[in-house]
OpenMM code with the backbone's topology and positions (N, CA, C; nanometers):
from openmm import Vec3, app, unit

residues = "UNK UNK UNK UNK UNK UNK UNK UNK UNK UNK UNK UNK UNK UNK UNK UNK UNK UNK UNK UNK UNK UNK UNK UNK UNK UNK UNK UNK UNK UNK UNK UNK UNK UNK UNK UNK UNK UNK UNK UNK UNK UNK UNK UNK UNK UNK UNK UNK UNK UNK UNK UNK UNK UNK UNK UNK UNK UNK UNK UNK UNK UNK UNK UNK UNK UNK UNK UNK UNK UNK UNK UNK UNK UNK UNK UNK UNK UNK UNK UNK UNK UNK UNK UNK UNK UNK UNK UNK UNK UNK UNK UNK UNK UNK UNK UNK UNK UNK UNK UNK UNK UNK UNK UNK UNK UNK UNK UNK UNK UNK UNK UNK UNK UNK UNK UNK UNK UNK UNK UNK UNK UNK UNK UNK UNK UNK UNK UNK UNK UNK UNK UNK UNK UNK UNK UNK UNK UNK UNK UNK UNK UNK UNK UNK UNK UNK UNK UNK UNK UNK UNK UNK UNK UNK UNK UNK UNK UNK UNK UNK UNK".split()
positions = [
    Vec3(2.2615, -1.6695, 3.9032),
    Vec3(2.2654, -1.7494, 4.0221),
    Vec3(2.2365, -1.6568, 4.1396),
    Vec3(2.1796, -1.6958, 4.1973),
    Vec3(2.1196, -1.6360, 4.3815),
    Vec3(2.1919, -1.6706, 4.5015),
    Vec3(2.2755, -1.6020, 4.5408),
    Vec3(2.3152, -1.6575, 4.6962),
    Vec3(2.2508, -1.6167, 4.7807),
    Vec3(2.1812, -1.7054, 4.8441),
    Vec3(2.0366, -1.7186, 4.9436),
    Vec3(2.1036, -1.6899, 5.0672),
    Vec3(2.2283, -1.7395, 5.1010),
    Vec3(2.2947, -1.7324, 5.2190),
    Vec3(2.3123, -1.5986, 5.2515),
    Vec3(2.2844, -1.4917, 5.1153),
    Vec3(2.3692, -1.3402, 5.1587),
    Vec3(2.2631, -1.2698, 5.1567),
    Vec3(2.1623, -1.3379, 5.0787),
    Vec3(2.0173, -1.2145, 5.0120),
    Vec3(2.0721, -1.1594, 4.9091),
    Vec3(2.1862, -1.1485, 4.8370),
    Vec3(2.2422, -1.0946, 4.7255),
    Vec3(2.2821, -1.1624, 4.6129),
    Vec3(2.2393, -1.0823, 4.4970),
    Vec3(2.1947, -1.1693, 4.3584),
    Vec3(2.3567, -1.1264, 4.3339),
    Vec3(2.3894, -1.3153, 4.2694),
    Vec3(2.5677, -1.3102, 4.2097),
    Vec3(2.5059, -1.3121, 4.0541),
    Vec3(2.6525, -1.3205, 3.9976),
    Vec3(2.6691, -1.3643, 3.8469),
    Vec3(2.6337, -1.5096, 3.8160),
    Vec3(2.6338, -1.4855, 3.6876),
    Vec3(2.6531, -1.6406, 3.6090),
    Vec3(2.8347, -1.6423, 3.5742),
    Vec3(2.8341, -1.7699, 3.6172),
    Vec3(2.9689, -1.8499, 3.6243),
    Vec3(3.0188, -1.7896, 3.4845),
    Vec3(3.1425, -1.7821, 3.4406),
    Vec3(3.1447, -1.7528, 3.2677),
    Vec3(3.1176, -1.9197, 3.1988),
    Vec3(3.1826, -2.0093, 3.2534),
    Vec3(3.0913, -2.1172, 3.1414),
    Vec3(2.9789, -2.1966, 3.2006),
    Vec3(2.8824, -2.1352, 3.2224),
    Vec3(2.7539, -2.1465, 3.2525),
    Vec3(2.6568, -2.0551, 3.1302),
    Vec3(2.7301, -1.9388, 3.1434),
    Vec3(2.7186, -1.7872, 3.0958),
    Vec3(2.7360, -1.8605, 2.8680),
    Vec3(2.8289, -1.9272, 2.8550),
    Vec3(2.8587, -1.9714, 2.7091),
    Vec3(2.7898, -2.1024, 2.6730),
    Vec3(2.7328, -2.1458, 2.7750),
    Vec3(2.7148, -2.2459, 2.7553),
    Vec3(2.4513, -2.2411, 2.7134),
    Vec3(2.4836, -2.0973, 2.7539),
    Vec3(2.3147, -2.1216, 2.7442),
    Vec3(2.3203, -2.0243, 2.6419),
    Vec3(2.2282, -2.0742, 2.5945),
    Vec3(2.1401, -2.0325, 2.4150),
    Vec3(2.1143, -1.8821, 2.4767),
    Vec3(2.1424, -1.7912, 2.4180),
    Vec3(2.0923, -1.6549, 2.4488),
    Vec3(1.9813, -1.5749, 2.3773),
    Vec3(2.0204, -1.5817, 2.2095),
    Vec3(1.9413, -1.5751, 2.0989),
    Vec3(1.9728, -1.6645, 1.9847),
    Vec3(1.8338, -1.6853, 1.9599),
    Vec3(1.8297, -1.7448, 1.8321),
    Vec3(1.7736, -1.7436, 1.7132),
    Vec3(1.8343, -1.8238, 1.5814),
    Vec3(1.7188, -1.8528, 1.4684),
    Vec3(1.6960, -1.9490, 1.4709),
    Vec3(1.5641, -1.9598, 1.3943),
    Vec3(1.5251, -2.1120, 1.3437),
    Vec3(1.4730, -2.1459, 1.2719),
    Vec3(1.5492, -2.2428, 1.1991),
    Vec3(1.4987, -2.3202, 1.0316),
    Vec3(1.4630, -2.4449, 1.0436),
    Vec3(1.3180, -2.4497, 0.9840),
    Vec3(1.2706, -2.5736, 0.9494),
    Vec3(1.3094, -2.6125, 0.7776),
    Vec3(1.3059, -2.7601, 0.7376),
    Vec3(1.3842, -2.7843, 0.6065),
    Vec3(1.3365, -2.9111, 0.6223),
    Vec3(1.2813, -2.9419, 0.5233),
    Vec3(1.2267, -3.0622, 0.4517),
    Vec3(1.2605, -3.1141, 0.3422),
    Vec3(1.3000, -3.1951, 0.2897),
    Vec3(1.3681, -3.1987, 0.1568),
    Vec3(1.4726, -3.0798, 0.0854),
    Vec3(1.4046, -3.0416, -0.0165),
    Vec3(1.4771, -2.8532, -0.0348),
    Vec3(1.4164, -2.7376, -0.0109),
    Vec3(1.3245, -2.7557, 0.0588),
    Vec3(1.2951, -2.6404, 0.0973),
    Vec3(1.3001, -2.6162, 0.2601),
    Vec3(1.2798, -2.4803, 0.2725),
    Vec3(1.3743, -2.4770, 0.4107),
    Vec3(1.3067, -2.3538, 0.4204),
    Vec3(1.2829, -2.2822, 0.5491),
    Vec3(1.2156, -2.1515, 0.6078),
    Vec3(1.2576, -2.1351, 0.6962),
    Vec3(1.2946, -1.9688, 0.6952),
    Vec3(1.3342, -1.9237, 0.8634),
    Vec3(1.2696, -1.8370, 0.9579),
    Vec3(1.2848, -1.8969, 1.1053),
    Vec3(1.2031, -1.8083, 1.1977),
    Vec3(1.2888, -1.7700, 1.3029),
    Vec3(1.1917, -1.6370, 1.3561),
    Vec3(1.3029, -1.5652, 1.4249),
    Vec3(1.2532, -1.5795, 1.5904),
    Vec3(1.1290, -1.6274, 1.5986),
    Vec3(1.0939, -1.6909, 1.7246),
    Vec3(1.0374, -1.8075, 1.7447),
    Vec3(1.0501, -1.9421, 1.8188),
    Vec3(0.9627, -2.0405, 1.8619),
    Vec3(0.8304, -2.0363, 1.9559),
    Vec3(0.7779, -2.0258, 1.9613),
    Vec3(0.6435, -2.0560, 2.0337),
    Vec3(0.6979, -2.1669, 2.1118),
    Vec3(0.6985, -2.2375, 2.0749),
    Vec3(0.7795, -2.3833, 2.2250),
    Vec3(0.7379, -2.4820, 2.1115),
    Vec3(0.7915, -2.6081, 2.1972),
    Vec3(0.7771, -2.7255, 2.1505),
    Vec3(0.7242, -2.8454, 2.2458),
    Vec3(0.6194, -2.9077, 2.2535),
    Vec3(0.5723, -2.9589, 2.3294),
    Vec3(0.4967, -3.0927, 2.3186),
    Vec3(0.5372, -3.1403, 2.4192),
    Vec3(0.5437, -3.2942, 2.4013),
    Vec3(0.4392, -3.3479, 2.5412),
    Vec3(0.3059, -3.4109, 2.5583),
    Vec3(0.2717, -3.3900, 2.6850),
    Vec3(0.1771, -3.5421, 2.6817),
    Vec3(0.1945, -3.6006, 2.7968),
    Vec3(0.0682, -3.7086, 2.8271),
    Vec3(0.0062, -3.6822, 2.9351),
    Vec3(-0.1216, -3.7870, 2.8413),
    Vec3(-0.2138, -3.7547, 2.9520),
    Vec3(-0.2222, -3.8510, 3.0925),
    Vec3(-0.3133, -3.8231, 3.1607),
    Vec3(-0.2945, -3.9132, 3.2856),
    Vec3(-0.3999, -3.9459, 3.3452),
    Vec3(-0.4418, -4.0950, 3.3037),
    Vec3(-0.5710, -4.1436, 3.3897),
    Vec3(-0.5476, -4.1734, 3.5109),
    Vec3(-0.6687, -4.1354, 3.5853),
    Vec3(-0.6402, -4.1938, 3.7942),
    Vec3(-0.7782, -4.2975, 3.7665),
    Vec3(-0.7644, -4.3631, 3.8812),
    Vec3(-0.8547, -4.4883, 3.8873),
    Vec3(-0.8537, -4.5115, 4.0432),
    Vec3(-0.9506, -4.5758, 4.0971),
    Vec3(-1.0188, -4.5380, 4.2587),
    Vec3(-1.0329, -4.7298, 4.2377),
    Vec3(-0.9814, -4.8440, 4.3633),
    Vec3(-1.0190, -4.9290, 4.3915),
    Vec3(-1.0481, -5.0102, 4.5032),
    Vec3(-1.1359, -5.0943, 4.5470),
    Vec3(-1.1560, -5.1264, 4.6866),
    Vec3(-1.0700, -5.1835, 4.7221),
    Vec3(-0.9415, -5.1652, 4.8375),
    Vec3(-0.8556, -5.2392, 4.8982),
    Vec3(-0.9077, -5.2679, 5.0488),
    Vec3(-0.8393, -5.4416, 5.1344),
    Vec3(-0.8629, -5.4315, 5.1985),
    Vec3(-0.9195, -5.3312, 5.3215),
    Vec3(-0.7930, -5.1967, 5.3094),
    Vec3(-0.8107, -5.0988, 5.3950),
    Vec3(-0.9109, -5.0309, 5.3536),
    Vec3(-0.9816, -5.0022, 5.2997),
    Vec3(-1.0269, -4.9190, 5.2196),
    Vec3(-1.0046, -4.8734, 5.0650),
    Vec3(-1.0684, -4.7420, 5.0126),
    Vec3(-1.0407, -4.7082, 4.8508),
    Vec3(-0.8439, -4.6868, 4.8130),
    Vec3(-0.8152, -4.7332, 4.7462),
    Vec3(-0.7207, -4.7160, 4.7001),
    Vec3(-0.6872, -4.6472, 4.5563),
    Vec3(-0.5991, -4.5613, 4.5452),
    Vec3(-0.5996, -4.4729, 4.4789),
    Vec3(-0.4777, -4.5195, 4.3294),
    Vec3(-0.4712, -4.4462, 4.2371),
    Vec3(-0.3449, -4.4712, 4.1385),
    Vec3(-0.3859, -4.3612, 4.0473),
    Vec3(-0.2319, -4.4122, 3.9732),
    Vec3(-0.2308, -4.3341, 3.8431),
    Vec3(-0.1860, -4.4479, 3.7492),
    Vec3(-0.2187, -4.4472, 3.6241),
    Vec3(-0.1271, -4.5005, 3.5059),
    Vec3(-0.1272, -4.3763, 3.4157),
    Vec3(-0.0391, -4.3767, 3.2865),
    Vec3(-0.0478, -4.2827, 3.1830),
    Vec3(-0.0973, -4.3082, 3.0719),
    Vec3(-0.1833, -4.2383, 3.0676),
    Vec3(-0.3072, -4.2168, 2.9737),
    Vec3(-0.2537, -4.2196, 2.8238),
    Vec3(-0.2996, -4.1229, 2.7136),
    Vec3(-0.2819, -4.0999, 2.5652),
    Vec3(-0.2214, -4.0192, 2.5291),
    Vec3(-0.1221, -4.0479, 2.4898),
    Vec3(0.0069, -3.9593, 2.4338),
    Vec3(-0.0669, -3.8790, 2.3129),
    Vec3(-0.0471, -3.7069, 2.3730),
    Vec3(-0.0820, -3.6287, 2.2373),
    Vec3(0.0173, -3.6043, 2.1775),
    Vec3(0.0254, -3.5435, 2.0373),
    Vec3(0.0873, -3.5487, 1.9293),
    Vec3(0.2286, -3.4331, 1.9890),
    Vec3(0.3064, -3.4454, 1.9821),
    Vec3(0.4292, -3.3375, 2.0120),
    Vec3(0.3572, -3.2087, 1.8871),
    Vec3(0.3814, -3.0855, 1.9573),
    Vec3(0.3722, -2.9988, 1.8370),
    Vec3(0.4506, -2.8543, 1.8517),
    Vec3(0.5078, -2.7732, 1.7283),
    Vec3(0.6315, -2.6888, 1.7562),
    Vec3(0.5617, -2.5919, 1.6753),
    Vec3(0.5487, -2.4503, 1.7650),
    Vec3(0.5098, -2.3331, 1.6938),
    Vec3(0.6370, -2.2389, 1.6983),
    Vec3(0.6348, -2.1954, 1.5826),
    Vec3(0.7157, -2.0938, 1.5245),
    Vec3(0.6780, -1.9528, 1.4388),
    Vec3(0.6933, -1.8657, 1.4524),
    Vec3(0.7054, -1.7184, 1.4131),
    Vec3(0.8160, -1.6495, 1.3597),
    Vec3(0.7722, -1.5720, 1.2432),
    Vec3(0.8598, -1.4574, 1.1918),
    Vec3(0.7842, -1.3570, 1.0882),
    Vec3(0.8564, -1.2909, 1.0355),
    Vec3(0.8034, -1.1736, 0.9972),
    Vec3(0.7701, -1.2357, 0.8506),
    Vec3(0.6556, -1.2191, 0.7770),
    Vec3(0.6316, -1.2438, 0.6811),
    Vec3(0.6765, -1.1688, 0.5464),
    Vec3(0.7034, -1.2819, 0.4449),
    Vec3(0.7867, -1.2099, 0.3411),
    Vec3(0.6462, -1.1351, 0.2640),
    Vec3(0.6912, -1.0731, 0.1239),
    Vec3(0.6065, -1.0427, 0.0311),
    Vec3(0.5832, -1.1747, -0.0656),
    Vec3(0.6959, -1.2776, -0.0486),
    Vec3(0.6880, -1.3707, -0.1523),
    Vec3(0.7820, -1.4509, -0.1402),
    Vec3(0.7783, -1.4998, -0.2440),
    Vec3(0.9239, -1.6363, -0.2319),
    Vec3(0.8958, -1.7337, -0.1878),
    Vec3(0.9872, -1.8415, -0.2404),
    Vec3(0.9640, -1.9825, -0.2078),
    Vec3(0.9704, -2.0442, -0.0562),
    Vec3(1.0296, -1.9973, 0.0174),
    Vec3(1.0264, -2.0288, 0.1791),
    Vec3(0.8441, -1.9714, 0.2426),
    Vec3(0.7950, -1.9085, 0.1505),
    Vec3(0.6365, -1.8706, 0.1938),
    Vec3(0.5592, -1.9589, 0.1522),
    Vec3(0.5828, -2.0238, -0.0199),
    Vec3(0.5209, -2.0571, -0.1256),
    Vec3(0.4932, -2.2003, -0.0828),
    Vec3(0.6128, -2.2993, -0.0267),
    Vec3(0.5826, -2.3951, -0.0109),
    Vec3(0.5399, -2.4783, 0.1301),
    Vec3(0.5371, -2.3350, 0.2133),
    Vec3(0.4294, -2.3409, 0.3635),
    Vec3(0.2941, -2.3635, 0.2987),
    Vec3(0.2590, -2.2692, 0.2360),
    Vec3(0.1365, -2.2391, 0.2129),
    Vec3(0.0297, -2.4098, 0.1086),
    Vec3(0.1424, -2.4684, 0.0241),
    Vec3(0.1318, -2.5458, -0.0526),
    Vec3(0.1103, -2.6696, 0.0683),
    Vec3(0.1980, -2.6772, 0.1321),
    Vec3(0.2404, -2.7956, 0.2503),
    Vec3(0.0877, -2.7986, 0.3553),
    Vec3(0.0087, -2.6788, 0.3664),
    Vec3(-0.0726, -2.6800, 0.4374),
    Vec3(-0.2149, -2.7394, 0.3496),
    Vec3(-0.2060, -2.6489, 0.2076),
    Vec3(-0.3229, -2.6594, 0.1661),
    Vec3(-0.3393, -2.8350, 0.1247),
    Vec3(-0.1780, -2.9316, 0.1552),
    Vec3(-0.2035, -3.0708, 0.0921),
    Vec3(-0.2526, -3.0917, 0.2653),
    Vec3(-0.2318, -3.0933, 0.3427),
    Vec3(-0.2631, -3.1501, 0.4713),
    Vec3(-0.4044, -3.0999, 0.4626),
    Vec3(-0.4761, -2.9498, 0.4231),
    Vec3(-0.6198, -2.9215, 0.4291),
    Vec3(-0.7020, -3.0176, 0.3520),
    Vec3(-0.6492, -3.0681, 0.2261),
    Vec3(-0.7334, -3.1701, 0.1412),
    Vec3(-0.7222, -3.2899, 0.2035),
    Vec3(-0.5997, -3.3599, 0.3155),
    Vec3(-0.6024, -3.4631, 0.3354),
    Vec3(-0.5528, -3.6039, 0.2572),
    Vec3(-0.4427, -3.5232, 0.2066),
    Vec3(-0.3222, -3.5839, 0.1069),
    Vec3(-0.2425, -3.6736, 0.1941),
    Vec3(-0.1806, -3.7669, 0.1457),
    Vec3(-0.0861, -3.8396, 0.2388),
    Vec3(0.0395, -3.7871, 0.2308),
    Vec3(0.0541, -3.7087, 0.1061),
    Vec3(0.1651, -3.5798, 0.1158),
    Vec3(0.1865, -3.5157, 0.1924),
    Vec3(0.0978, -3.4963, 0.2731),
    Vec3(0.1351, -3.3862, 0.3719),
    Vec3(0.2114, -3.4264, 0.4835),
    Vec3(0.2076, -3.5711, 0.5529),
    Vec3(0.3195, -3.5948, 0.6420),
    Vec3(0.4207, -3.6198, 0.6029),
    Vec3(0.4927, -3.5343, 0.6443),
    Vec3(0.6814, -3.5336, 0.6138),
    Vec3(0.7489, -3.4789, 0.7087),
    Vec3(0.8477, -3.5960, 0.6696),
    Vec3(1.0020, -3.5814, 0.8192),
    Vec3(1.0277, -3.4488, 0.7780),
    Vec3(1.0538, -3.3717, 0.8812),
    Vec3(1.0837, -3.2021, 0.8786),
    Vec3(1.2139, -3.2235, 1.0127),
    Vec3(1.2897, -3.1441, 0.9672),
    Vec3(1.4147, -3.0789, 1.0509),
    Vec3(1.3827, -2.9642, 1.0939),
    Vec3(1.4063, -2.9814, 1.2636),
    Vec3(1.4033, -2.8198, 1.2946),
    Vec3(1.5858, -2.7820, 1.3306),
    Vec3(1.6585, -2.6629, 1.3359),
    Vec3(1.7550, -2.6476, 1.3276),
    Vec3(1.6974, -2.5171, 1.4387),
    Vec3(1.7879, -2.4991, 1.5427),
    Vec3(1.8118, -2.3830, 1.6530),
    Vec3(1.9433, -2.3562, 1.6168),
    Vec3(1.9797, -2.1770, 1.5731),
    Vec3(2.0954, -2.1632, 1.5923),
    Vec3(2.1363, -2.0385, 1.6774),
    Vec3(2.2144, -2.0559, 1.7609),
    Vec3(2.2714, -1.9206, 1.8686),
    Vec3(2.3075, -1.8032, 1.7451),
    Vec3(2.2850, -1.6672, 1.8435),
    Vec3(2.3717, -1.5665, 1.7873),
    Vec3(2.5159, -1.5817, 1.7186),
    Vec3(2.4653, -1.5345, 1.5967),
    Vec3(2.5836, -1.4963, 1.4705),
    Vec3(2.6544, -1.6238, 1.4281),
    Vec3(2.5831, -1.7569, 1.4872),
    Vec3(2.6308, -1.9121, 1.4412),
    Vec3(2.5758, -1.9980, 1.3161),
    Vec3(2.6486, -2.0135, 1.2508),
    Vec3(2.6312, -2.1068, 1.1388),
    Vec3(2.5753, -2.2298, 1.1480),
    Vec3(2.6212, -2.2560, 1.2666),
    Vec3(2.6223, -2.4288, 1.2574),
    Vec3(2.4881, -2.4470, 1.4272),
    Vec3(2.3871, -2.5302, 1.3520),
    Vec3(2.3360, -2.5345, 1.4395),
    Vec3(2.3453, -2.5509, 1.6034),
    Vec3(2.3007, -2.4787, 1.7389),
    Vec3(2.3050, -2.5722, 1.8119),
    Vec3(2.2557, -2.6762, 1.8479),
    Vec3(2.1357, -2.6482, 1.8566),
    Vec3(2.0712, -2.7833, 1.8361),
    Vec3(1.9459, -2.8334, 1.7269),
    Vec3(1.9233, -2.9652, 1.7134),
    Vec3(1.8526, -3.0295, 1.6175),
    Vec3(1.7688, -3.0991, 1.6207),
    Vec3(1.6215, -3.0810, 1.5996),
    Vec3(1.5100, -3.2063, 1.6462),
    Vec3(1.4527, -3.2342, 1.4883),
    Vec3(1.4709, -3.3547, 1.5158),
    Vec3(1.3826, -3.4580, 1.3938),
    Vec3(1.2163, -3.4676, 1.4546),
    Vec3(1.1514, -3.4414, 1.3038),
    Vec3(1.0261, -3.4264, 1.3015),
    Vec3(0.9424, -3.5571, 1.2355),
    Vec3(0.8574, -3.6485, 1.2777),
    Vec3(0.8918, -3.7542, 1.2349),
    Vec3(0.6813, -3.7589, 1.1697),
    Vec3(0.6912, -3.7358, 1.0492),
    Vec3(0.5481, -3.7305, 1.0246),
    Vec3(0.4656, -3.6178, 1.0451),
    Vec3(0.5243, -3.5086, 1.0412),
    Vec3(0.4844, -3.3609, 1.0547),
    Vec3(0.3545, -3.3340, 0.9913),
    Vec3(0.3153, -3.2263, 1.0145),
    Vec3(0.2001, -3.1482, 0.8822),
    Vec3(0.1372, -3.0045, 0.9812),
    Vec3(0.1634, -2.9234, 0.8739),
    Vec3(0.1101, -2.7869, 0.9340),
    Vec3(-0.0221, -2.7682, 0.9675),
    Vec3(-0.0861, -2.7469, 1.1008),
    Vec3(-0.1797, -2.7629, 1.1534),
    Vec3(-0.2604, -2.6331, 1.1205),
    Vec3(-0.1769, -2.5416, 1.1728),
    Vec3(-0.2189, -2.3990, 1.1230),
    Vec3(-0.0872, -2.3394, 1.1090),
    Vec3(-0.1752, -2.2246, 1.0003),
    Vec3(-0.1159, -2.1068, 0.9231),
    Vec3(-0.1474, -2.0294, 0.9681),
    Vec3(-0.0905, -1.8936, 1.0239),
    Vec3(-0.1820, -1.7453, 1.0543),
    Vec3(-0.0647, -1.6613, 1.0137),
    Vec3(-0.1563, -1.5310, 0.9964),
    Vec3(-0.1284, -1.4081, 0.9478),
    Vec3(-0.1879, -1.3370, 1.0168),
    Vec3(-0.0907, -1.2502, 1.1418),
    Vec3(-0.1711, -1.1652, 1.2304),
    Vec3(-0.2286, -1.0638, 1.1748),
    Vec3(-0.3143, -0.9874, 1.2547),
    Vec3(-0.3717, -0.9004, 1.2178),
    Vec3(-0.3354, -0.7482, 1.1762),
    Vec3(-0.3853, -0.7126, 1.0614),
    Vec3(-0.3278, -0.5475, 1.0268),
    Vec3(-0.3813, -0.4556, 1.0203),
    Vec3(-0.3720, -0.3554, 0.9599),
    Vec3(-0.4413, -0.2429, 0.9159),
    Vec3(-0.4101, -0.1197, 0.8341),
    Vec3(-0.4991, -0.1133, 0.7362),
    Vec3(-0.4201, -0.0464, 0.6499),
    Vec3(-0.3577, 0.0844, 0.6928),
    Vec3(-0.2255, 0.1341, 0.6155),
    Vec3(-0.1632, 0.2399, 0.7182),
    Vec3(-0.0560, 0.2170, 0.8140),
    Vec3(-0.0936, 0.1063, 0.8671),
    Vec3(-0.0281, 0.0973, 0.9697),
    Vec3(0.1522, 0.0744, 0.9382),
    Vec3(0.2114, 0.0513, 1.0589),
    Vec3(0.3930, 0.0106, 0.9882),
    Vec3(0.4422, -0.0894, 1.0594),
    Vec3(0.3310, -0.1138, 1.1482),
    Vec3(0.4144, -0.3392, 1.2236),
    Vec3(0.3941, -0.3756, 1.0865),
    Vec3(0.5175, -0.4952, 1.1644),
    Vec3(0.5639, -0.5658, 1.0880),
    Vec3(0.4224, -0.7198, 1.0778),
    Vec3(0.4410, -0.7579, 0.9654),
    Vec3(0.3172, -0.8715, 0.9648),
    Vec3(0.3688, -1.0268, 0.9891),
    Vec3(0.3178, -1.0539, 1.1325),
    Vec3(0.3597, -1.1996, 1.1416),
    Vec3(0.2793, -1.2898, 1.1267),
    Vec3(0.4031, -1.4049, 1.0662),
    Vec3(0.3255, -1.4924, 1.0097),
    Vec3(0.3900, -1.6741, 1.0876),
    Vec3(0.2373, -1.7054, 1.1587),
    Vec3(0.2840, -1.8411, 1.2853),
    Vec3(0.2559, -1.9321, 1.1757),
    Vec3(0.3489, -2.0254, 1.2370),
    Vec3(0.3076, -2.1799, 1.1517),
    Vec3(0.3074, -2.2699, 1.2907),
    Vec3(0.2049, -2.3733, 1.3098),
    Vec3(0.1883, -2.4343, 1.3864),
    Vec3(0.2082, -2.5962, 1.3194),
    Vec3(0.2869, -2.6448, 1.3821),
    Vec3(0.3089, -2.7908, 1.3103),
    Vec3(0.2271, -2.9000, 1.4259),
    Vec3(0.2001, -2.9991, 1.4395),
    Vec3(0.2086, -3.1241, 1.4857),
    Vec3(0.3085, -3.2380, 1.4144),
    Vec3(0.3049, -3.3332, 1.5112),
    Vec3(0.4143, -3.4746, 1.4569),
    Vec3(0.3587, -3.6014, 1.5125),
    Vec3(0.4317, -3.7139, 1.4820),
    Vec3(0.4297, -3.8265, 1.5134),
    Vec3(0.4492, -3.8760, 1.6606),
    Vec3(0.6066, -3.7939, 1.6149),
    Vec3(0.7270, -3.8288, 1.6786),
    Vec3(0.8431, -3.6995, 1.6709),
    Vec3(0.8960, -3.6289, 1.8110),
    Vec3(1.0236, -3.5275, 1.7617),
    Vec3(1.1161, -3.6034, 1.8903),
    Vec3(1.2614, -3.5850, 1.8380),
    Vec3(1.3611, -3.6126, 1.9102),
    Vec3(1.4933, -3.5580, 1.8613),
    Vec3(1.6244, -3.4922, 2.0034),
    Vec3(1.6622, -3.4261, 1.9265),
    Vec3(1.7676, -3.5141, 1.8741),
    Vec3(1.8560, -3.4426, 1.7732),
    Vec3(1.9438, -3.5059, 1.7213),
    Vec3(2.1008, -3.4566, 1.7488),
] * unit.nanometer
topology = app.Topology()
chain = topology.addChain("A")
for resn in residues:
    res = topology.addResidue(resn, chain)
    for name in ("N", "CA", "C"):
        topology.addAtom(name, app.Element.getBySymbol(name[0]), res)
């Protein structure tokens, strides 16, 4: 918080301070399978917005209505395994959405959880999901970064729970 009145930067209140997400994980989980990431990319939900120009008495008159709702979509990151089923059935989940399976849309749970917490804080339902993209950043042999690996989803519909 800023006190403008002094020019001098205060604290955060202490429950202001407990009350905001500081760090987190995050698991997506679909049926039984389930994957974890250690950063979000965001989640984003956005419409569009047509303007339209018409002759009024006075002259042109102006507006807006709202245009075409694009698809909500939630990117997520973490460090890629060597293997295992939390890799195995990303990779499976994408290649049915690449053929154009009706398999591939599925209600997906995302789960946010604060530092050293079990229990989620918060929860958005994914309503008709499918992994848009897969990536595997870039490497080189030799090298010792770590290899991340984004999953980019789209949806129907997200809301939280």
């Amino acid at each position: 918080m800023v006190d403008m009145t002094l020019g001098r930067q205060g604290a955060i209140d202490a429950a202001e301070r407990t009350n905001t997400l500081m760090s987190a994980t995050f698991m997506i989980k679909e049926g039984a399978n389930e994957a974890l990431f250690s950063e979000l990319g965001g989640i984003s939900s956005e419409l569009e917005q047509t303007e339209y120009m018409e002759a009024g008495l006075n002259g042109p008159m102006f507006g807006r209505f709202i245009g075409r709702a694009k698809p909500p979509t939630v990117s997520l990151k973490r460090a890629m395994a060597r293997s295992g089923v939390s890799t195995a059935w990303i990779w499976a989940w994408h290649a049915d959405a690449r053929s154009g399976k009706d398999s591939a849309y599925r209600d997906v749970m995302l789960y946010l959880y604060g530092a050293g917490s079990t229990d989620p804080v918060r929860t958005y339902g994914m309503t008709n999901a499918i992994p848009t993209k897969v990536e595997i950043a870039g490497m080189k042999a030799g090298g010792t970064e770590v290899v991340l690996q984004t999953l980019t989803m789209m949806c129907d519909a997200i809301e939280e729970i």
